[in-house]
C-alpha positions in Angstrom: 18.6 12.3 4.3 18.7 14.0 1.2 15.3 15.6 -0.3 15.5 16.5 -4.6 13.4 19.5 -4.9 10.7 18.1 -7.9 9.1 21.4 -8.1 12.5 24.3 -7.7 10.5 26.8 -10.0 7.3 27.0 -7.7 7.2 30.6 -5.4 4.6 30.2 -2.5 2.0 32.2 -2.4 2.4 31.9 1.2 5.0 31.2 4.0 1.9 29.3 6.6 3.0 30.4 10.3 5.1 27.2 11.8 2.9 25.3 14.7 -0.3 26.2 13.0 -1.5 22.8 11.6 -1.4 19.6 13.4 -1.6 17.0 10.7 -3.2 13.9 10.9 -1.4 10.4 10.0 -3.3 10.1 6.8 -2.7 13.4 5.4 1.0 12.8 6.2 0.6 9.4 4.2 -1.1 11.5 1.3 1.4 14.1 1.4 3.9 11.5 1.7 2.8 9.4 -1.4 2.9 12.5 -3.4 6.4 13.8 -2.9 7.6 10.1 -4.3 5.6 11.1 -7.6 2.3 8.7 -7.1 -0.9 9.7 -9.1 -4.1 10.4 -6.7 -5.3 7.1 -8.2 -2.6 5.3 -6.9 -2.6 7.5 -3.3 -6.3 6.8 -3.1 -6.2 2.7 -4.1 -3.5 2.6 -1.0 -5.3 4.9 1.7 -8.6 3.0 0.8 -10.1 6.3 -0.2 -12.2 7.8 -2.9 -10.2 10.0 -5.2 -12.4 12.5 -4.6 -11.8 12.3 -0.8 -8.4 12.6 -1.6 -8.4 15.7 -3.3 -10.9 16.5 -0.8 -8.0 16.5 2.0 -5.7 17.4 0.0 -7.7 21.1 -0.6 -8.4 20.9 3.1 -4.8 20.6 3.8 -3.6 23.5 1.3 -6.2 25.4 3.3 -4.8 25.1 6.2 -1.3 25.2 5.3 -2.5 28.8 3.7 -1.1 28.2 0.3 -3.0 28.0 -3.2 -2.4 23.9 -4.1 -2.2 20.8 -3.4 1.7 21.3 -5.0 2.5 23.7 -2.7 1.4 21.5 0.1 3.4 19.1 -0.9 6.3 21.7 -1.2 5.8 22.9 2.3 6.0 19.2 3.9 8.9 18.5 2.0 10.9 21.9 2.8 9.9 21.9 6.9 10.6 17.9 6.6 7.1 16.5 7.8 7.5 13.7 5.1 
């Protein structure tokens, strides 16, 4: 499988410790949806979510991952190869 890097000039803040979140299947979908370039509207319509509850996980997800943005979340999953 090859990944393309979207993003190569974005430094993380933060390198989250490996093992520490345990996603669940629809943040993986989210996270997912978002490396392949869909807008939150789109990522939102196919979850059957709010936007808002989208960036709602999406902050809870950066939280947790320890890094500043829903970018770098998407980043992170990419470079350990969750999605």
């Amino acid at each position: 499988m090859t990944v393309r890097v979207l993003w190569p000039a974005i430094e993380m803040s933060a390198e989250p410790e490996a093992g520490v979140w345990s996603p669940e299947e629809l943040d993986v979908t989210i996270l997912r949806l978002l490396s392949r370039g869909r807008t939150i509207e789109y990522v939102a319509r196919r979850v059957d979510l709010s936007e808002r509850t989208v960036r709602r996980r999406l902050r809870a997800v950066a939280d947790d991952l320890g890094v500043d943005s829903s970018i770098e979340a998407v980043v992170y999953a990419v470079r350990v190869g969750l999605i």
